[in-house]
C-alpha positions in Angstrom: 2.3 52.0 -19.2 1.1 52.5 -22.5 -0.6 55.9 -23.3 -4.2 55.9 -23.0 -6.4 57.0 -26.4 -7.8 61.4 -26.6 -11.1 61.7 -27.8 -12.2 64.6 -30.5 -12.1 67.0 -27.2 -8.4 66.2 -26.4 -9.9 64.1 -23.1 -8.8 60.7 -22.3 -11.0 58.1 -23.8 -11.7 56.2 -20.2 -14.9 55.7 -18.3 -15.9 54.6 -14.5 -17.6 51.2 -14.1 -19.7 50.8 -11.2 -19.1 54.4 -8.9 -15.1 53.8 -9.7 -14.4 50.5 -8.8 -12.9 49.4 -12.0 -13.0 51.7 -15.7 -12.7 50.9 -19.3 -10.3 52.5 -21.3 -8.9 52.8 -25.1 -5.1 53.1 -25.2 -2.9 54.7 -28.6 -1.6 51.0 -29.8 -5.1 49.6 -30.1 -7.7 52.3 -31.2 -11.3 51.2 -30.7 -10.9 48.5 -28.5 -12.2 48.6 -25.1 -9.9 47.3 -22.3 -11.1 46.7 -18.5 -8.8 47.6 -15.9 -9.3 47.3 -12.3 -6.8 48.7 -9.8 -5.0 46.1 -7.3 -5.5 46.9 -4.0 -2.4 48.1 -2.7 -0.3 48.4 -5.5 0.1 50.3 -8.5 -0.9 47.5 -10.7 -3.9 46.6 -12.7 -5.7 43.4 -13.9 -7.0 43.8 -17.4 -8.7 42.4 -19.5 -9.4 43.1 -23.3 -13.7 43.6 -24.2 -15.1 42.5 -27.1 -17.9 45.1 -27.3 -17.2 47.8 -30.0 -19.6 51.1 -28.4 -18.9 52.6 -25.2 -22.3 51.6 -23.5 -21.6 48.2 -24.5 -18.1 47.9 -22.9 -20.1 49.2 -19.4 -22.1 46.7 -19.3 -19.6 43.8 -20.4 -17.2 45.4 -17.6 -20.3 45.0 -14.9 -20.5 41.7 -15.8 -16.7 41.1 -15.6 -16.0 42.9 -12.0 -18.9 41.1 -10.8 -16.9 37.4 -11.9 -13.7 38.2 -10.9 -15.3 38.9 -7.3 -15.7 35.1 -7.3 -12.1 34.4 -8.6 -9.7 36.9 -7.3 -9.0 37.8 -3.8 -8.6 40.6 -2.0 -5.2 41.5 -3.7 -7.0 40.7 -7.2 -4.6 37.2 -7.4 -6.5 34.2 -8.9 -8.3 33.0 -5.5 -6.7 29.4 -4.5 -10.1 27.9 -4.4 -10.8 28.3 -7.9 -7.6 26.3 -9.4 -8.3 23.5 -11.7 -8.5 19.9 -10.0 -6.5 18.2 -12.7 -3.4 20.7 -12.0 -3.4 20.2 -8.6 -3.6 16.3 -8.6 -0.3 17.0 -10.5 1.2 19.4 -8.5 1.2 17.0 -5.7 2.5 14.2 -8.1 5.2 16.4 -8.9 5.8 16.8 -5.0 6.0 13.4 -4.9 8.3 13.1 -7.1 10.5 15.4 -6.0 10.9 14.2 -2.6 11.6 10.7 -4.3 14.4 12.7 -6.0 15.9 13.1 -2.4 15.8 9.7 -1.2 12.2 10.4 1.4 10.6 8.3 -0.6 10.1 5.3 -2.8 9.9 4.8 -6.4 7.1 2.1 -5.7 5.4 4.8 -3.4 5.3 7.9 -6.2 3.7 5.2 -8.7 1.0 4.6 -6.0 0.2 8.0 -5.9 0.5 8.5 -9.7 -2.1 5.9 -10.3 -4.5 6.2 -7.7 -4.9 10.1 -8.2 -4.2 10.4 -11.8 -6.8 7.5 -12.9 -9.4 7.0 -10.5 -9.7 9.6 -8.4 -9.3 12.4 -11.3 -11.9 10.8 -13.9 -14.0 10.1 -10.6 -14.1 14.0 -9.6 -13.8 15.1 -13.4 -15.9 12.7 -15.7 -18.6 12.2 -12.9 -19.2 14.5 -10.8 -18.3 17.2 -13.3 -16.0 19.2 -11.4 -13.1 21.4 -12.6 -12.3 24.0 -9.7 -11.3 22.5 -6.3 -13.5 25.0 -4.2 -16.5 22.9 -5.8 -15.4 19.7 -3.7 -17.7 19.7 -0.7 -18.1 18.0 2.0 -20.0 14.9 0.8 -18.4 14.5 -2.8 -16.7 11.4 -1.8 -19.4 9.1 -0.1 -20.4 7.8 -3.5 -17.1 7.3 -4.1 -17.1 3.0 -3.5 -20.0 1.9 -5.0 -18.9 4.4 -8.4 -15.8 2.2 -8.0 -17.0 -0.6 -7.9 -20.0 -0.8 -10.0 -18.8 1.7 -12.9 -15.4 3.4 -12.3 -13.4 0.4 -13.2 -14.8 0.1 -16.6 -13.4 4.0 -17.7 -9.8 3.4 -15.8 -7.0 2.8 -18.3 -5.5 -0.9 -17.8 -2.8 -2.7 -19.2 -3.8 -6.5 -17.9 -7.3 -7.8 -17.3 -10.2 -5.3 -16.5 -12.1 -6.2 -14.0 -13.6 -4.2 -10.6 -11.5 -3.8 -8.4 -10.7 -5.4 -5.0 -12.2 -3.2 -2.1 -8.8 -3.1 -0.6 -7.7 -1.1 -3.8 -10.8 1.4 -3.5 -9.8 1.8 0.3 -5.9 3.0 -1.0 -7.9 5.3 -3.3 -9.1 7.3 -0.7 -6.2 6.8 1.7 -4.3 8.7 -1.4 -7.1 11.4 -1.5 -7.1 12.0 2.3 -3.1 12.7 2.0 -3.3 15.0 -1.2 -6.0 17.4 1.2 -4.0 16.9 4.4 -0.7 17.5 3.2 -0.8 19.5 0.0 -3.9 21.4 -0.3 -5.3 22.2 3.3 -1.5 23.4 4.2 -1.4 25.4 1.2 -4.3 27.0 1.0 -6.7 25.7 -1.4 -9.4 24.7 0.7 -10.0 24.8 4.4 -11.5 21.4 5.1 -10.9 18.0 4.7 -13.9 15.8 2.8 -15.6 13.2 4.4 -13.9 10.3 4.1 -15.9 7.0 4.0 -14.3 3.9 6.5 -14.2 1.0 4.8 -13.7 -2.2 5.9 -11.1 -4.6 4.7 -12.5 -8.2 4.8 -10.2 -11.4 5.8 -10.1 -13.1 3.1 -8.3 -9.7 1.4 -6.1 -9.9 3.9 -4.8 -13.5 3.2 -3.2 -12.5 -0.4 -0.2 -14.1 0.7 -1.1 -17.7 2.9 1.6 -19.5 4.4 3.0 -22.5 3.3 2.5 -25.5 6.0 5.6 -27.5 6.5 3.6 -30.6 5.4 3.2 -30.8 3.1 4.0 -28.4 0.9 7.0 -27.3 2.0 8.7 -30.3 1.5 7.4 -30.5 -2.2 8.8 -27.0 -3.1 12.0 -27.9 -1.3 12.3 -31.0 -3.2 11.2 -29.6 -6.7 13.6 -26.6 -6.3 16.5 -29.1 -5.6 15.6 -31.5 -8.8 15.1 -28.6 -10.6 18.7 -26.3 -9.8 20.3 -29.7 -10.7 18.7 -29.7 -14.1 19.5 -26.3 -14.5 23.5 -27.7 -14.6 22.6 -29.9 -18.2 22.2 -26.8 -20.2 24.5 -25.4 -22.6 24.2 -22.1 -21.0 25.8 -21.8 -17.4 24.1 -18.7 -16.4 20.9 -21.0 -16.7 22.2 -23.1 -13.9 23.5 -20.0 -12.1 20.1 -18.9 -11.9 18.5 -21.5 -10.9 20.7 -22.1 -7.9 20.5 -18.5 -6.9 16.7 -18.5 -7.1 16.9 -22.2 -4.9 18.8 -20.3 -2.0 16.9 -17.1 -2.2 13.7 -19.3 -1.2 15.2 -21.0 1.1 16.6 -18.3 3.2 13.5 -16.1 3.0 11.4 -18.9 4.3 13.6 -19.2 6.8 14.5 -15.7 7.6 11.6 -13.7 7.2 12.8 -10.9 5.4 11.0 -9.0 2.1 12.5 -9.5 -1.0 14.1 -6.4 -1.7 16.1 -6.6 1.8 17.6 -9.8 0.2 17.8 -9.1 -3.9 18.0 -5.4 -4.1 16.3 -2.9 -6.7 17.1 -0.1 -9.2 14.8 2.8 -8.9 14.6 5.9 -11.2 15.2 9.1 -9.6 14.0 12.5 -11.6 16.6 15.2 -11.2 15.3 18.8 -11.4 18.4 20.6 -12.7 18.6 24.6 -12.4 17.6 25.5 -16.0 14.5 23.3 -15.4 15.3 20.3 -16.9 14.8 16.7 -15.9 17.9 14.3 -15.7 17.0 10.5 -14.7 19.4 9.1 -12.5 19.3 5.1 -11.4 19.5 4.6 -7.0 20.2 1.0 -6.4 18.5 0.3 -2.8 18.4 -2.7 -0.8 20.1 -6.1 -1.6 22.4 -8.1 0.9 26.2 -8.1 1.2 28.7 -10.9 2.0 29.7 -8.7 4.9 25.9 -8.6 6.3 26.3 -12.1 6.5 28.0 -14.0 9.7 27.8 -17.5 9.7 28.7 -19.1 13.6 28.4 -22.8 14.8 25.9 -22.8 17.9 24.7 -25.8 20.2 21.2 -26.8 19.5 19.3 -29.6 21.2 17.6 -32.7 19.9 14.7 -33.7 21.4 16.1 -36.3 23.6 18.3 -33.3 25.1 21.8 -34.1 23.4 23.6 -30.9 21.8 25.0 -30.7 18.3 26.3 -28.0 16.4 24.1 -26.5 14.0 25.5 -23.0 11.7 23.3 -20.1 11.9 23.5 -17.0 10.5 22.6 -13.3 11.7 21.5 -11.3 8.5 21.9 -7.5 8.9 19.2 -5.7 6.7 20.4 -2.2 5.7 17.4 -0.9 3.7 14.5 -1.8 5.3 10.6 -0.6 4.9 10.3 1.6 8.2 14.1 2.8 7.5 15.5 1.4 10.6 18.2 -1.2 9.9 18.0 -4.9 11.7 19.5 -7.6 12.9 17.8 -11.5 12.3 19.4 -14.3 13.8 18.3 -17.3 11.5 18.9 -21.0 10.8 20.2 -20.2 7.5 23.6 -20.9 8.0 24.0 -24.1 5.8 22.8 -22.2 2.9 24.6 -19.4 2.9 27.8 -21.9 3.1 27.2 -23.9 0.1 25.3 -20.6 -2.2 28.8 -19.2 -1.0 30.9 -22.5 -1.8 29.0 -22.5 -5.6 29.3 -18.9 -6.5 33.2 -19.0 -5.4 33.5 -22.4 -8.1 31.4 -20.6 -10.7 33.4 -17.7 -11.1 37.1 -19.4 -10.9 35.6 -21.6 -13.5 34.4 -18.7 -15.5 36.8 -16.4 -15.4 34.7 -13.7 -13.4 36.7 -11.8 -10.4 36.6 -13.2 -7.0 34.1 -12.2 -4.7 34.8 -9.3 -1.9 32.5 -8.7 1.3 31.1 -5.7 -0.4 29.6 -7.9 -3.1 26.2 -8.6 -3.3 24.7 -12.0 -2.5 22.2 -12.8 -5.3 23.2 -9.7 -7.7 23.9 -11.2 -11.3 27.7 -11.8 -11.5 27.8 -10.6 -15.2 26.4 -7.2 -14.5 26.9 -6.3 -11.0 23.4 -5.5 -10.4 20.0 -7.0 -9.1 17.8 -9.4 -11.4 14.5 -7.8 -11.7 11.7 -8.6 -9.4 9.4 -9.5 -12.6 11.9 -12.2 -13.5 11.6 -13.5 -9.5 8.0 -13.8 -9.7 7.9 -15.8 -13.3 9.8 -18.3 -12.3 8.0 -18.5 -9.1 4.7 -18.8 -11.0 6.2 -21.3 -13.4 7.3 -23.6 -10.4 3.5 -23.3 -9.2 2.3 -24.5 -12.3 4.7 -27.1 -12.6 3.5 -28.6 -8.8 0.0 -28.1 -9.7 -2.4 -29.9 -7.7 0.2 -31.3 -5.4 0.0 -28.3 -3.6 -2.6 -28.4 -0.9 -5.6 -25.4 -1.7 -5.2 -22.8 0.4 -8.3 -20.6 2.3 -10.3 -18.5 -0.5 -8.2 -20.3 -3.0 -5.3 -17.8 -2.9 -2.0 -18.6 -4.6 1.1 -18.9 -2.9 3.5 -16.0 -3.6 7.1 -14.8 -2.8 5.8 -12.9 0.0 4.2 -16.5 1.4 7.9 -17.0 2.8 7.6 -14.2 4.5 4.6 -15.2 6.1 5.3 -18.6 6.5 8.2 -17.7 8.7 5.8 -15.3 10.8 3.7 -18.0 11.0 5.6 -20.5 11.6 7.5 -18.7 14.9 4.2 -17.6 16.1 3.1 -21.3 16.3 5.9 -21.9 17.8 5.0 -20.2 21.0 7.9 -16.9 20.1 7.3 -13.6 21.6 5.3 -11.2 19.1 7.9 -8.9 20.7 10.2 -10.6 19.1 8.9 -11.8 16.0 8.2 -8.1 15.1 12.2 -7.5 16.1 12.9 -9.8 13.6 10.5 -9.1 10.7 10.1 -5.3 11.0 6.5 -6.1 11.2 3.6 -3.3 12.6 2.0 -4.9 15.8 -1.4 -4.8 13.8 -0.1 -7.3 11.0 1.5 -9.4 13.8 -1.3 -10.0 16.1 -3.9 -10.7 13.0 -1.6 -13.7 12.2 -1.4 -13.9 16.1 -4.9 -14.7 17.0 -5.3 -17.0 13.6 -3.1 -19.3 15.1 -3.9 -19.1 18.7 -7.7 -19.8 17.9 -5.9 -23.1 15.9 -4.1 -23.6 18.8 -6.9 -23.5 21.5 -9.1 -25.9 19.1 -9.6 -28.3 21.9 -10.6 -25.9 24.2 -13.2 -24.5 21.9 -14.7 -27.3 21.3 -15.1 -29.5 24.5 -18.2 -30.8 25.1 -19.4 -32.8 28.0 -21.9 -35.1 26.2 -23.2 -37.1 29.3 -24.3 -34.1 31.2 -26.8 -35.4 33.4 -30.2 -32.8 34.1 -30.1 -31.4 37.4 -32.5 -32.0 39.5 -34.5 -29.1 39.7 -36.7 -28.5 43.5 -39.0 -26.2 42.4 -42.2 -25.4 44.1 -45.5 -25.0 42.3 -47.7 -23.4 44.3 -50.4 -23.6 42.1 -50.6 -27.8 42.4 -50.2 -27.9 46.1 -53.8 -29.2 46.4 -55.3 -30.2 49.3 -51.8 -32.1 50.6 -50.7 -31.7 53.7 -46.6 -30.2 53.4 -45.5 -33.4 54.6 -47.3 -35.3 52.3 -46.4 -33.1 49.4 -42.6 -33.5 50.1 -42.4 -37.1 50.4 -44.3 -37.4 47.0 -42.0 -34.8 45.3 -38.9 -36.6 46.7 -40.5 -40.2 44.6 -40.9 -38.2 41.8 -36.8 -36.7 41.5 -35.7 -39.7 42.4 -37.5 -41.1 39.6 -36.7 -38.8 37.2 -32.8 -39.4 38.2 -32.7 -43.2 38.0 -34.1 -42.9 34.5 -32.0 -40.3 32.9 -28.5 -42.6 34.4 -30.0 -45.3 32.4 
């Protein structure tokens, strides 16, 4: 410790602030400058801090002022007290978190961006820009009940977009605040920097959000994306580029089998996802993960005896897919009427690379990886061509509920709807798709109340009025009881003939 500064008298140039609790001192490197110095409880270190006041008296008063602060900001061991951190370096303490566990495989790539964006754009100019906050001790209670209609009404306006701006849907607002409940429950309440968890407003998620992807009915569009994708991979052949027709074949068979199998797109095509390293000296190395995709040796292809409707048996090929990298993490196993397609997308990739010099497929190879590279298209260039085959069908297409397009996750459920309809266990649906219960049982009771159409709206038009023998005691009269029931009896019977006519 650096010596401290004699006065004319040979004594130490330090004085007590407030009966001892903290002093003010001048030390030999720094002559006339006042420093503040408070003792840490339980150790023999200090917290200082440097005054700007020049005369002793002045320095006592600035030091009262300054114990008197750092009551509110240290703790009992004079550390910086967890409450009064800054909210923007916590939101990205938990990013980095996030990222870190993506590092190891717990997470997703798509499921640090979520968090990235929600609580880094939002959320942080919400609590920062609005309500003016900086220290996370200031977040009370009630700050986040406002939260929606800021949103909606104003928030979207000051959140950084790279597409159209526009408010957003209340289904995005709702993952808003799903990411802030998770940052307090499993960062800062577990570590500390506050003890209780916000109030979290409930809202609810309307129908019509919830139909982002509509199934595609059999009839009939179905049968006109079938048809299109078959004129159109035949097409693909008359170019002077055979990767072109490649392409479009593998995009044909990837529709086909998803409509037909159920599964996500990433179970079937694969993904590359960028992992951050954190390497000893502190530096940050990217590394690429490939995760998902499906392998010739997930795929077995058996004959099995179906029935027509007149009850005769033919052979039909299915196939039972297994899916390796799934959402929940649990592999599966979907038995599917896919067989056919996996034969001939089998057949033509064995023809295209004998005729293109490219090395023969082994099980371990992927099914609709590109054969040049070895690794997965990307999902963007899925979805373009997608859209561009929309366009091209237009108005044949039949317009769906709310007027929602149909997207590469319609195939998925279009199968779930399609099985449901077709009287399958949601046991077993949810075996096959990996599915929640909730999700299953909201398509579920769309199609049941389809089904049970007829039995909603029965009607039994030529109910006759029953003949009602009620006594008035009020009209009795002067009628004897005899004479009052005979006449009543005239008067139903009356009343009956005339409503049968």
């Amino acid at each position: 410790m650096p010596r401290l500064r004699l006065d004319a008298d040979g004594n130490q140039l330090r004085h007590q602030v407030l009966g001892g609790r903290a002093q003010i001192v001048q030390y030999d490197l720094k002559p006339g400058v006042w420093v503040y110095r408070q003792l840490i409880k339980g150790t023999k270190r200090y917290l200082s801090r440097q005054l700007h006041s020049t005369t002793q008296q002045a320095a006592l008063r600035e030091a009262e002022d300054l114990f008197l602060a750092f009551q509110q900001e240290l703790d009992q061991c004079g550390q910086k007290a967890l409450a009064t951190y800054a909210i923007s370096d916590l939101l990205k303490a938990w990013v980095k978190v996030k990222e870190e566990r993506q590092a190891t495989g717990q997470l997703s790539e798509s499921a640090v961006r979520g968090t990235t964006s929600h609580l880094l754009g939002a959320v942080r100019i919400y609590l920062l820009n609005h309500k003016r906050l900086t220290s996370i001790g200031e977040i009370k209670r009630d700050t986040f009940l406002d939260y929606a209609n800021w949103r909606l009404t104003e928030g979207w306006k000051l959140v950084p977009s790279s597409g159209e701006r526009k408010p957003p849907k209340e289904s995005t607002v709702k993952r808003d605040l799903v990411h802030v409940k998770d940052w307090f429950q499993n960062f800062l309440i577990p570590r500390g920097y506050t003890e209780t968890l916000p109030t979290i407003p409930k809202l609810v998620t309307r129908q019509d959000q919830l139909d982002a992807n509509p199934p595609i009915p059999l009839e009939p569009d179905w049968r006109l994306i079938y048809q299109h994708l078959e004129r159109w991979a035949k097409a693909g052949e008359e170019f002077g580029n055979p990767r072109v027709g490649y392409w479009r074949q593998l995009f044909r068979h990837f529709v086909l089998i998803s409509y037909n199998a159920g599964t996500r797109p990433t179970e079937l095509l694969g993904k590359i996802e960028k992992r951050r390293k954190y390497e000893m000296d502190g530096s940050i190395t990217i590394k690429e993960v490939l995760l998902g995709g499906l392998r010739w040796d997930d795929v077995k292809v058996e004959m099995a005896d179906h029935l027509t409707e007149s009850g005769k048996t033919f052979e039909f090929p299915e196939a039972i897919l297994h899916i390796r990298y799934t959402k929940t993490g649990v592999p599966r196993d979907v038995p599917c009427n896919t067989g056919n397609f996996f034969v001939r997308w089998r057949q033509f990739c064995d023809e295209y690379r004998r005729k293109h010099s490219l090395p023969a497929l082994t099980q371990t190879d992927y099914v609709f990886f590109n054969p040049y590279t070895g690794k997965p298209y990307t999902y963007t260039q899925f979805h373009e061509t997608w859209k561009q085959m929309r366009q091209e069908l237009g108005d044949k297409l039949t317009p769906t509920r709310g007027d929602k397009e149909y997207t590469i996750y319609s195939l998925r459920s279009s199968y779930i709807t399609n099985q449901i309809e077709e009287g399958k266990d949601i046991y077993l649906v949810k075996q096959l798709t990996g599915h929640s219960l909730e999700i299953l049982i909201r398509h579920y009771d769309r199609s049941d109340v389809k089904k049970r159409r007829a039995e909603a709206t029965a009607r039994t038009y030529t109910r006759k009025p029953s003949n009602e023998r009620l006594v008035d005691l009020e009209k009795l009269g002067s009628q004897s009881l005899i004479e009052w029931t005979i006449e009543t009896r005239k008067k139903v019977s009356k009343q009956s003939k005339t409503a049968t006519k």
